[in-house]
DRENBAGU-308844 format. One record per residue (C-alpha): x, y, z; residue number from 1. Coordinates in Angstrom, 3 decimals, always signed. Each point is the difference from the previous one (the first is absolute). Layout:
NODE       c1       c2       c3   i
NODE        X        Y        Z NUM
...
//
This chain:
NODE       c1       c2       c3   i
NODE  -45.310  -29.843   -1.202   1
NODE   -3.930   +0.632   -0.188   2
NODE   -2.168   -0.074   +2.995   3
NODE   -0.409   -3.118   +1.552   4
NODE   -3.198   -2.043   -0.192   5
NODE   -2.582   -1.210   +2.882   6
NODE   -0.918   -3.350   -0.694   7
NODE   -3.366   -1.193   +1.900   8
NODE   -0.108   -3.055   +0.490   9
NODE   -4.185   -0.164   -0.134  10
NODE   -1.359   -3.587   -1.439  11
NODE   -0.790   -1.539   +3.431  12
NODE   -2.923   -0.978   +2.147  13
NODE   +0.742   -0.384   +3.378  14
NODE   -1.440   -3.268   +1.317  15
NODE   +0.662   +0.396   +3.403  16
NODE   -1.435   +3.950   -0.512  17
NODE   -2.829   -1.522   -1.779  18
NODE   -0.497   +2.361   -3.144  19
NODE   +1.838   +2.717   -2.619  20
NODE   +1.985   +1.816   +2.459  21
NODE   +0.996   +2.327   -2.512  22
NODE   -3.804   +1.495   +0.321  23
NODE   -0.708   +0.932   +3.623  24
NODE   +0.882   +3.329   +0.809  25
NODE   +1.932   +1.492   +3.361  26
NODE   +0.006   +3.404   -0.985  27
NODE   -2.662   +2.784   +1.296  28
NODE   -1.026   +0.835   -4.184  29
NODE   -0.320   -3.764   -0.688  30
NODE   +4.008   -0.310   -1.072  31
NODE   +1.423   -3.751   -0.036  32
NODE   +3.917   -0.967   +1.208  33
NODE   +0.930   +0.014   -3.429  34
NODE   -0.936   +3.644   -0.752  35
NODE   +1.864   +0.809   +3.153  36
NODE   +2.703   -2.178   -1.590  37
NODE   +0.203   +1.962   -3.459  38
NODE   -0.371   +3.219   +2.094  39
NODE   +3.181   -0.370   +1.793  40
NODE   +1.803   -1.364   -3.184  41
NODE   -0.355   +3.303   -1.957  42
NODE   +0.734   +2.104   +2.857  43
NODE   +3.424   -2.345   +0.328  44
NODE   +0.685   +1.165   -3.786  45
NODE   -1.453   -4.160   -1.565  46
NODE   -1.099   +1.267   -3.778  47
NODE   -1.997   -2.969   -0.888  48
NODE   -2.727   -2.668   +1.782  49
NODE   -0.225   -3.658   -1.477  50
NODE   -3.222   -1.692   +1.433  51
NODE   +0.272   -4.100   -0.525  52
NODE   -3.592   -1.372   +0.507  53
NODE   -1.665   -2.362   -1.118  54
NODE   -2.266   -0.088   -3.390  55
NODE   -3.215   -1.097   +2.143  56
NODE   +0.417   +3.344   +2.179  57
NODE   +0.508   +2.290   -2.277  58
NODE   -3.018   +1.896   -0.694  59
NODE   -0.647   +0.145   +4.225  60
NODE   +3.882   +1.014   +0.334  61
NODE   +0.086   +2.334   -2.422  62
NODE   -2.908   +1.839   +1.104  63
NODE   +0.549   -0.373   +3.855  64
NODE   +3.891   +1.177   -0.176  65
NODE   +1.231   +0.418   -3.576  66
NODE   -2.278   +3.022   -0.931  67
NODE   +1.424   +2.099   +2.963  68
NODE   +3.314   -0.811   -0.418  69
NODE   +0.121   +0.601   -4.020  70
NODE   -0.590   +3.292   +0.586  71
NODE   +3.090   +0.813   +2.229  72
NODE   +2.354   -2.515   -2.155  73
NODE   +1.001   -1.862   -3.136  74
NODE   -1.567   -3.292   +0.929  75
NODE   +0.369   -3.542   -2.174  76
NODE   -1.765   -3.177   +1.105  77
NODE   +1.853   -3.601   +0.130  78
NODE   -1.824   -2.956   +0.343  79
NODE   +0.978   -2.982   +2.091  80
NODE   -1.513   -3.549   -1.716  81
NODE   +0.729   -3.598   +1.569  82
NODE   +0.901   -0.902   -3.756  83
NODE   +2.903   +2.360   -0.873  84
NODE   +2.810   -2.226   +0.590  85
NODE   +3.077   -0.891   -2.037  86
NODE   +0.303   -2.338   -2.857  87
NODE   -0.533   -3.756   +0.714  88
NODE   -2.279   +0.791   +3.280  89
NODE   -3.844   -0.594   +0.548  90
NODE   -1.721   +0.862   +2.634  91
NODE   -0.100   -2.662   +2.645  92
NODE   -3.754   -1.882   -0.080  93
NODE   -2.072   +1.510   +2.884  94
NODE   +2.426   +3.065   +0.552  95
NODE   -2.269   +3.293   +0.799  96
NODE   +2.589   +1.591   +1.959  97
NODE   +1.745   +2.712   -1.306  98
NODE   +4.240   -0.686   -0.158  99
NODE   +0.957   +3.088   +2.229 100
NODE   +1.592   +2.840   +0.417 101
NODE   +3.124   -0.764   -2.696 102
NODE   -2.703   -0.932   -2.355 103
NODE   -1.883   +2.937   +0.590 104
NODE   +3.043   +2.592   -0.463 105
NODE   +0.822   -1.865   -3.782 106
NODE   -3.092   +0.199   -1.174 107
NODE   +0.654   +3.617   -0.159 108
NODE   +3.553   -0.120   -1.985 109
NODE   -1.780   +1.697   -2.501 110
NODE   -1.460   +3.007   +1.617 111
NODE   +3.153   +0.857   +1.634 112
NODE   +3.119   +1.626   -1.096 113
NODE   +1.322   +1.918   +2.979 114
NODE   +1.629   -0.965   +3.507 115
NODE   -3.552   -0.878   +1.702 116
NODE   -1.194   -0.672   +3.250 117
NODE   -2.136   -2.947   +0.737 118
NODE   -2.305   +0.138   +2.770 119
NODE   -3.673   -1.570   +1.248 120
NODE   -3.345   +1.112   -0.917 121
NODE   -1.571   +0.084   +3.650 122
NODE   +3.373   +1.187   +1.961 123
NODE   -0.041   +3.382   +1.345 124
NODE   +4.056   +1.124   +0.009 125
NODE   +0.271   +3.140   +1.021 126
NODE   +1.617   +3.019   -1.872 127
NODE   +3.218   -0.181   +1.766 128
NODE   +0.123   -3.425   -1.804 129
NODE   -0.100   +1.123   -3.352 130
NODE   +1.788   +3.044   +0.644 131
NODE   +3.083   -1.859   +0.764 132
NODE   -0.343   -2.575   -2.762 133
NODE   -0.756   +2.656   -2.959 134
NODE   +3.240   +1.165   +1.355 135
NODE   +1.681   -2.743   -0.445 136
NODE   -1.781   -1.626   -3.550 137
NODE   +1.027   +3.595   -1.720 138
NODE   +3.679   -0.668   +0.573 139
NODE   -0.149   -3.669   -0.190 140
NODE   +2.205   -1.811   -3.075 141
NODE   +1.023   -3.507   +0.033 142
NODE   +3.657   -0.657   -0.671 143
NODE   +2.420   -2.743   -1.375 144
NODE   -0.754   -2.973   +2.063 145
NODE   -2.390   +1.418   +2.573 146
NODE   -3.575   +0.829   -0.711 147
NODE   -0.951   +3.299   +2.723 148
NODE   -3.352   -0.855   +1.688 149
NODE   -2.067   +1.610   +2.798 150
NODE   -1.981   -1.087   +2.902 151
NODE   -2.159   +2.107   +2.231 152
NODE   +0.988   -1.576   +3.406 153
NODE   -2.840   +0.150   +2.740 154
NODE   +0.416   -0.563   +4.046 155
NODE   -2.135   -3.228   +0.288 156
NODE   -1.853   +1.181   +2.903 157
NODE   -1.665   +2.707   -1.978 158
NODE   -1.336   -2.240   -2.481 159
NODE   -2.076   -2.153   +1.923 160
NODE   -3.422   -0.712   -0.059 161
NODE   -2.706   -0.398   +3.220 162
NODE   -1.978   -2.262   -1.488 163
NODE   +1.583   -2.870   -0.943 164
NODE   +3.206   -1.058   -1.901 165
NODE   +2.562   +1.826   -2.944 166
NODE   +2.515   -1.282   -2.432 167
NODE   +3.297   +2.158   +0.229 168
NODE   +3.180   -0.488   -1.448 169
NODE   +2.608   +0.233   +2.870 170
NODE   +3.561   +1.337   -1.181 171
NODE   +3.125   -0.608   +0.849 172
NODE   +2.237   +3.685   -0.604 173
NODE   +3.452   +0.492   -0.447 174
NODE   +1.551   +2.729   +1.852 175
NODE   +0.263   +1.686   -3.318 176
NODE   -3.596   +0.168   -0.192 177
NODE   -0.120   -2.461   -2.878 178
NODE   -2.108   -3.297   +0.704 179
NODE   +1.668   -2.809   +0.451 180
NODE   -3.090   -3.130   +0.210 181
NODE   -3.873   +0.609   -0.011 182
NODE   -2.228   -2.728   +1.437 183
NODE   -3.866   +0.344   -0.556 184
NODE   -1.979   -0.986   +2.997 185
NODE   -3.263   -0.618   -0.673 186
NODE   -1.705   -0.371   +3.199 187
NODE   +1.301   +3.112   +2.474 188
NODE   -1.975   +0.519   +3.475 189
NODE   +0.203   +2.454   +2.745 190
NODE   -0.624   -1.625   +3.229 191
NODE   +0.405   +1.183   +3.830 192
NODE   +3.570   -1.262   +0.153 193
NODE   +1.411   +1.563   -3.373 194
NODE   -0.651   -0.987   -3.545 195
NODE   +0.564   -3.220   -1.441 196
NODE   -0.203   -1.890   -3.825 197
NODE   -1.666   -3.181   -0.309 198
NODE   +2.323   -2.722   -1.247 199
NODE   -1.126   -2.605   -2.476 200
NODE   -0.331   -2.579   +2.586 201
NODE   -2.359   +2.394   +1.779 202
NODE   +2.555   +1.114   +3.185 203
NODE   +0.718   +3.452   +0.498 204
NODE   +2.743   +1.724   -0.291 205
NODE   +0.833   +3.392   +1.499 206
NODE   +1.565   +3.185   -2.179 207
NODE   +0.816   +3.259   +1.038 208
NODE   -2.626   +2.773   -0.286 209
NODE   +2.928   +1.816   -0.979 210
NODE   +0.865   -1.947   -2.836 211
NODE   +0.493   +1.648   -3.972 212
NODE   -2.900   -1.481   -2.005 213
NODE   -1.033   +0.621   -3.544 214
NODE   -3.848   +0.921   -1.038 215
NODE   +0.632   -0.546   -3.492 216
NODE   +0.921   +3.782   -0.876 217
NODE   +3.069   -0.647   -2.241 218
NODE   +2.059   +2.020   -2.152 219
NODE   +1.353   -1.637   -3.341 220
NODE   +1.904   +0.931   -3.332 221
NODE   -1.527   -1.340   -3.197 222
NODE   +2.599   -2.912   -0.151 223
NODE   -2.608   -1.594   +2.585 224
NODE   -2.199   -1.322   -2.045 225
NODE   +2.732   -2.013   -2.056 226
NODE   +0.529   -1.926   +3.947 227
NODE   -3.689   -0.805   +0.136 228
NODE   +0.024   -1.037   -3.381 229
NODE   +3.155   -2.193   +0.689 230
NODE   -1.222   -1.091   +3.796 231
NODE   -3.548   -0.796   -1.322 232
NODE   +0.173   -3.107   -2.365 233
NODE   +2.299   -1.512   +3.286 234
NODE   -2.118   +0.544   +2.311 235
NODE   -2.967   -1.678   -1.938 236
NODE   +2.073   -3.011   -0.347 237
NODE   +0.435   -0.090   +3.520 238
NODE   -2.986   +0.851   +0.727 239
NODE   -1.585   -3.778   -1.220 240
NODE   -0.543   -1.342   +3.338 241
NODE   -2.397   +3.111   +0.931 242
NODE   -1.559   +1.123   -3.139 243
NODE   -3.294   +1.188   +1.111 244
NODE   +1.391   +2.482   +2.854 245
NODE   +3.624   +0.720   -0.380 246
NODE   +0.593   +3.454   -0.773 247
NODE   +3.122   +2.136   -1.515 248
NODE   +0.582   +2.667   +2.112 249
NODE   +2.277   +3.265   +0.272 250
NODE   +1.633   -0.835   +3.569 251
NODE   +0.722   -3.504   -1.149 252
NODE   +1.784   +1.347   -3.655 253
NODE   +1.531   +2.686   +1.832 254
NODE   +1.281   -1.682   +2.583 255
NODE   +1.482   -2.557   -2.681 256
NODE   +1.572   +2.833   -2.037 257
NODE   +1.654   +1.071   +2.965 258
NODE   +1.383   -3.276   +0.417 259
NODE   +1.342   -0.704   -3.089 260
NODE   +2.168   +3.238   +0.418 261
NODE   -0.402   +2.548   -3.169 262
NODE   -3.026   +1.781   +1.919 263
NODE   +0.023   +2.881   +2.564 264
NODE   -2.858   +0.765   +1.749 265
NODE   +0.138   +2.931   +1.885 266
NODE   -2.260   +0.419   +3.425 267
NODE   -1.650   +3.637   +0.413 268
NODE   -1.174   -0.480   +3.213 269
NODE   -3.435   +2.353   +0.719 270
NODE   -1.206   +1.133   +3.487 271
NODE   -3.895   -0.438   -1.291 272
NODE   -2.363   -1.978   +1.481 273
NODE   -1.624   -2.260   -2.964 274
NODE   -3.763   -0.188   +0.212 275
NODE   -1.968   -2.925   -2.343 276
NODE   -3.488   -1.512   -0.305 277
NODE   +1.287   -3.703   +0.402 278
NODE   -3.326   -0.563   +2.106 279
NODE   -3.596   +1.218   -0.081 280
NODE   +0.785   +1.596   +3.104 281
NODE   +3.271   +1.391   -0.427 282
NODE   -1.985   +3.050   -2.250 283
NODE   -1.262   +1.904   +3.115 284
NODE   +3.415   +0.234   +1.125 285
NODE   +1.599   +1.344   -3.402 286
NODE   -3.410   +2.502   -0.612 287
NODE   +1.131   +1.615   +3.599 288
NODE   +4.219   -0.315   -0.945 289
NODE   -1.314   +2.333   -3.133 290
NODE   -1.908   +2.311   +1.730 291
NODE   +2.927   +0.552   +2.825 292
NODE   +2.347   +0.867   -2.907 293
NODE   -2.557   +2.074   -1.663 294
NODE   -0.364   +2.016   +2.908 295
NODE   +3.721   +0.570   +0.412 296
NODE   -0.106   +1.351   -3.644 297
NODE   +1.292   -2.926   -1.375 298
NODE   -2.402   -0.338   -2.753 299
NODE   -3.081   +2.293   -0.890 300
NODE   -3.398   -0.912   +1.346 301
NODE   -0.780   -0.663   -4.143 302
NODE   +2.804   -1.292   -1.801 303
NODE   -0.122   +1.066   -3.256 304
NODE   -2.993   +3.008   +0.505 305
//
């Protein structure tokens, strides 16, 4: 089996951020997340990085991020576009919004030909993280009847943000480390008495700070994007009543695979502390996280000198 491939997941704006969050460096030498990201992939033993953007950023991603990184790596672009859908779909009138996560990852099918891992742009991991799921994505082959997927599992109380509210998707793991449900919780808080999720009729509910929860750092086999293809076209149709905003995402198709029993996900749980520019404000915090690791000899003052 070759190396496996990183997958960035790059073609968003953050509107609650307010800008490219790809572009704002936390590093001391003006280094960004993602070339913190692609760092600790190579050191883990990843062979190949698989940027999706989008075709409006490309010149300003290219230049801001790609150019570093193409030095260090093979490096192919994917491009995520509200009109690649399957036969017999339009795009809904008035949809902007991009379709997600699932959409995201398929747009790539052709850039990828390895086990991969799937992560966000502006999500700092740790290299523990991709240490452990390297490990696992260079063994990894699905078998008759079970497809072997990964999951880098987080402790929910070090993914939180100060200043203001995260999407997480809480797990549900089997005492064989395998997950057993994923429920994506858009609206996650930290509040004097313990942390709580918003429900949809706007009470609050509390969850454990101790609970497993997915950042969207997966593992897959190939045989992944034949389930998105499969899952996509459904969830369009059901997606009618919502078509501006409704969005096809990897908890949700995970969590359905799961369900309908021929996929295994496994959970490698990691002891990092996840650091991410959800908010304007949230950079300070990350920019100081960096230079605390950098200082421990972590990473060199200059990443790639």
């Amino acid at each position: 089996m070759s190396d496996p491939t990183l997958l960035v997941l790059a073609a968003g704006i953050g509107s609650r951020y307010g800008g490219l969050k790809q572009a704002d460096p936390v590093g001391p030498s003006g280094e960004l997340i993602i070339h913190y990201s692609v760092y600790d992939a190579l050191r883990a033993g990843f062979g190949k990085v698989v940027f999706l953007i989008r075709r409006d950023i490309e010149e300003a991603f290219r230049e801001r991020v790609g150019r570093d990184v193409e030095r260090q790596v093979d490096v192919t672009y994917a491009y995520q576009e509200l009109g690649n859908l399957p036969p017999g779909f339009a795009i809904p009138a008035g949809r902007v919004k991009p379709w997600g996560t699932g959409h995201a990852v398929l747009c790539c099918r052709d850039a990828v030909t390895t086990n991969f891992a799937a992560i966000n742009a502006d999500d700092f991991y740790g290299a523990e993280s991709y240490r452990v799921l390297a490990g696992y994505l260079k063994a990894a082959r699905d078998t008759a009847g079970a497809l072997q997927y990964s999951m880098v599992g987080y402790v929910l109380s070090n993914t939180l943000s100060e200043h203001g509210h995260v999407a997480r998707g809480v797990c549900q793991v089997g005492p064989d480390g395998y997950l057993q449900a994923i429920k994506e919780r858009l609206h996650i808080e930290p509040f004097a008495d313990g942390v709580k999720f918003q429900e949809a009729d706007g009470s609050w509910t509390p969850v454990s700070g101790e609970s497993v929860v997915s950042m969207n750092m997966w593992g897959f086999t190939p045989s992944f994007f034949d389930e998105l293809a499969a899952h996509f076209p459904r969830f369009l149709e059901q997606s009618a009543a919502n078509p501006l905003k409704a969005e096809f995402l990897l908890p949700d198709i995970v969590g359905d695979l799961v369900q309908e029993g021929h996929t295994r996900v496994k959970v490698l749980p990691t002891p990092e502390r996840w650091f991410g520019v959800t908010y304007q404000a949230d950079r300070p915090r990350v920019q100081v996280a960096v230079a605390e690791l950098i200082a421990q000899g972590k990473y060199p003052a200059r990443l790639w000198a």
